[in-house]
C-alpha positions in Angstrom: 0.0 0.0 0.0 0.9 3.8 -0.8 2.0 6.0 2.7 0.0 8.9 1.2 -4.0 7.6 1.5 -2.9 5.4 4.6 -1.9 8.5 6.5 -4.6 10.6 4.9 -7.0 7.9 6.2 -6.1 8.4 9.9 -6.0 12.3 9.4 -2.1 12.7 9.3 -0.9 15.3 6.8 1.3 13.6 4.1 5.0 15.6 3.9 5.7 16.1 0.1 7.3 13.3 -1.2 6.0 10.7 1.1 2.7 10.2 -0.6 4.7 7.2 -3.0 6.5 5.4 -0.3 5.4 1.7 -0.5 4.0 0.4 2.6 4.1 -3.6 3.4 3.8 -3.3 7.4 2.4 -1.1 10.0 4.3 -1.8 13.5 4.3 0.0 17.2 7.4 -2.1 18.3 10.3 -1.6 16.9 11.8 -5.1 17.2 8.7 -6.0 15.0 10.3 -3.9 12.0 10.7 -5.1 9.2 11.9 -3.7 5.7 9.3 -1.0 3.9 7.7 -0.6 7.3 5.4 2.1 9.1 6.8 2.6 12.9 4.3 4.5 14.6 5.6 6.1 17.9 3.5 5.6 21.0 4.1 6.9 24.5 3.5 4.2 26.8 3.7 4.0 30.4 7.6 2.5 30.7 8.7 3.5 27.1 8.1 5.9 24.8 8.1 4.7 21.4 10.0 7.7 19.9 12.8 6.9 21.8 13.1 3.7 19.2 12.4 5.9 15.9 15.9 5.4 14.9 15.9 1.7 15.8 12.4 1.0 13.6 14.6 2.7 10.6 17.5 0.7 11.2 15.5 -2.0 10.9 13.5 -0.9 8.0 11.2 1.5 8.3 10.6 3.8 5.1 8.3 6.2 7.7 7.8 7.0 11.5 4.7 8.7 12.7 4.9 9.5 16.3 2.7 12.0 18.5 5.5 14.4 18.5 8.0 15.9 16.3 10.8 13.1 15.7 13.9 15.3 14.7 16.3 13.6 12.4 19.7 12.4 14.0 22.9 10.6 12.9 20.8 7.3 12.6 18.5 8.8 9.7 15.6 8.7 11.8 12.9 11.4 10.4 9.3 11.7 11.4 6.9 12.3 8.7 3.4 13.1 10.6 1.8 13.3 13.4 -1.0 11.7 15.3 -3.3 12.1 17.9 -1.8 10.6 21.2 -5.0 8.7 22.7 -4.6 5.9 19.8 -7.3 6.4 17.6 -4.8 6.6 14.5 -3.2 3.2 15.0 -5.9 1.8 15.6 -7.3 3.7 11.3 -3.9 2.9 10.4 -4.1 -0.9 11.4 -7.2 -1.2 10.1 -6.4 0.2 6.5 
């Protein structure tokens, strides 16, 4: 599936130039990754899921969304939208 309608979907802005990306797997745990991934940061209540951005692209991920900003580092991690932080767009995004 195409990043652009699955974001759109869940109410996420699409960045210009993600709308193409190519989309096999939507995962919150970053040990799940696997290559052309979605890694979608959650705040839990003993991690926080952005901490693992980087780790999720290591491992594969073509896109993070996270509830936050996720600034890119030396790892390549980049955000590319935003969601709501009581879970509603996982659950749109797991769905799609």
């Amino acid at each position: 599936m195409k990043l652009g309608p699955l974001l759109l979907s869940a109410k996420i802005a699409v960045p210009e130039g993600a709308e193409e990306l190519d989309v096999h797997q939507i995962a919150y745990d970053s040990r799940r990754v696997k290559e052309r991934s979605l890694f979608v940061a959650i705040s839990g209540f003993h991690r926080d899921g952005h901490d693992f951005a980087a780790d999720a692209v290591t491992r594969g991920a073509v896109a993070v969304v996270g509830e936050r900003p996720i600034r890119k580092n030396d790892d390549g991690a980049s955000g590319v939208g935003r969601h709501r932080g009581d879970g509603r767009a996982f659950g749109i995004l797991d769905d799609g």
